[in-house]
C-alpha positions as CSV (number, residue, x, y, z in Angstrom):
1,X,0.0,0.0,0.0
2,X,1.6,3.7,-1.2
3,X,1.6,6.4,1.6
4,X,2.9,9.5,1.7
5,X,2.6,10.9,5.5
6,X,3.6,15.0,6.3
7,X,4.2,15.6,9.6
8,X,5.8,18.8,11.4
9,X,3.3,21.4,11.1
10,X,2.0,23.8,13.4
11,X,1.7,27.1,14.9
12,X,4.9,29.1,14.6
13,X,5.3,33.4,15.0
14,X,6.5,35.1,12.3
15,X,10.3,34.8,11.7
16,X,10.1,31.1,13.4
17,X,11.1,27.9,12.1
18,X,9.5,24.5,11.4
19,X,10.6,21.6,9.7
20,X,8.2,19.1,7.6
21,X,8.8,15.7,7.0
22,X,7.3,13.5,4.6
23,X,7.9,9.5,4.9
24,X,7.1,7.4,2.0
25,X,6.5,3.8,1.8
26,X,4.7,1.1,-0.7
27,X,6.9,2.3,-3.6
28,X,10.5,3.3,-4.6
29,X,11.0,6.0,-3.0
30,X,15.1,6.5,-3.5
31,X,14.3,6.9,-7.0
32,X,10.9,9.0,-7.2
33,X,11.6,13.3,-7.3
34,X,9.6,14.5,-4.5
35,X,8.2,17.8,-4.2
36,X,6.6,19.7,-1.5
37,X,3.3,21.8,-2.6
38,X,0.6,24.2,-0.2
39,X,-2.3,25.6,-0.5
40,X,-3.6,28.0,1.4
41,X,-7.7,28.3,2.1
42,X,-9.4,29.5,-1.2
43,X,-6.5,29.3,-3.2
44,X,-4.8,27.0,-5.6
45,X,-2.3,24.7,-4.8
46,X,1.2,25.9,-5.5
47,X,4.4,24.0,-6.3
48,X,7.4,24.9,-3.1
49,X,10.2,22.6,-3.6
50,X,11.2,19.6,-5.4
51,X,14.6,17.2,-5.1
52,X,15.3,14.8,-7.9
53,X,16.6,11.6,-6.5
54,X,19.9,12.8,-7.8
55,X,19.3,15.5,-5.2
56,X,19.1,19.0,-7.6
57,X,16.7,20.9,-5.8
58,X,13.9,23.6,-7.0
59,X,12.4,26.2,-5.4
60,X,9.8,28.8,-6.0
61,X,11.5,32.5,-5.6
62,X,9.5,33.5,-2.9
63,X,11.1,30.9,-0.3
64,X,14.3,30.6,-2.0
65,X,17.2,31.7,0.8
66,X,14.4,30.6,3.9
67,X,13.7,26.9,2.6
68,X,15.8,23.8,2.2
69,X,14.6,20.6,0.9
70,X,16.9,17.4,1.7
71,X,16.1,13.9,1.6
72,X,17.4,10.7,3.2
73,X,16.8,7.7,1.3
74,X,18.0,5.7,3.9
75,X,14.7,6.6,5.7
76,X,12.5,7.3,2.9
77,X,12.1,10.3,4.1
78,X,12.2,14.4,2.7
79,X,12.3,17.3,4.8
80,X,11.5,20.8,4.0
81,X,13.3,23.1,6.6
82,X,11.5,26.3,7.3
83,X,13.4,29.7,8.4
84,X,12.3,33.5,9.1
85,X,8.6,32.3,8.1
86,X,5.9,34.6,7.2
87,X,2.0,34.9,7.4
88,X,1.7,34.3,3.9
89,X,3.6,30.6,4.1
90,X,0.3,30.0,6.3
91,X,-1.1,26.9,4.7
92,X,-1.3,23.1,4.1
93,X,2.3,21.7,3.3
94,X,1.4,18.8,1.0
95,X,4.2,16.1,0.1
96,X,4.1,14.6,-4.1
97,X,6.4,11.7,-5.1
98,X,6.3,11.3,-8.8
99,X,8.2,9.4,-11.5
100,X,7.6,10.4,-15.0
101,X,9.3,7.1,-16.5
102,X,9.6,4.2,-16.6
103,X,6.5,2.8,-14.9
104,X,5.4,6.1,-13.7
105,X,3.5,7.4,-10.4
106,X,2.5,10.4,-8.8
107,X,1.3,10.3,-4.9
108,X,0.0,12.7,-2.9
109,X,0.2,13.0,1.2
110,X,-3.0,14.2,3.1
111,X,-1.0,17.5,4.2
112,X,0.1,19.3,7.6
113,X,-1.1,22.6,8.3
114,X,1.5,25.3,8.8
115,X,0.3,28.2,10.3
116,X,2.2,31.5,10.9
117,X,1.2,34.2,13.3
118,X,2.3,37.8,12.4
């Protein structure tokens, strides 16, 4: 059975940390680019971070400098590490693991909520 399972979210004032996890199990996960995604009430979701199971990272400009993705295969587990957090990174963090090819897959978590107070 695929799950994907964020954890690490929570309430945090502005210019806190938090870090996220997200553990994977039921597939290949050493070999799957995982990405973290949020979405924030009302809104669309929108794409935060990514690591290739090479390990190049991605991020969108507005966390660039504040978040690090990492991963540790050895775990099956990615983390997205959180610094000098804002009210608008209020939302819920939600972990994709995706292969395009061959025999590819795209999982989703359920999310942790990540809430900033200003």
């Amino acid at each position: 059975q695929v799950q994907l399972v964020e954890s690490g979210g929570g309430l945090v004032q502005a210019g806190g940390s938090l870090r996220l996890s997200c553990a994977g199990s039921g597939f290949t996960f050493n070999i799957a680019t995982i990405a973290w995604y949020r979405q924030a009430p009302g809104k669309q979701r929108d794409f935060v971070a990514s690591i290739s199971n090479g390990g190049n990272t991605n991020y969108v400009d507005s966390v660039k400098g504040r978040f690090t993705i990492s991963r540790d295969n050895a775990k099956n587990t990615v983390y997205l590490q959180m610094n000098y957090l804002k009210s608008e990174d209020t939302a819920v963090y939600l972990c994709n693991a995706k292969r395009i090819s061959p025999l590819p897959y795209d999982y989703w978590g359920r999310g942790t909520q990540v809430t900033v107070s200003s």
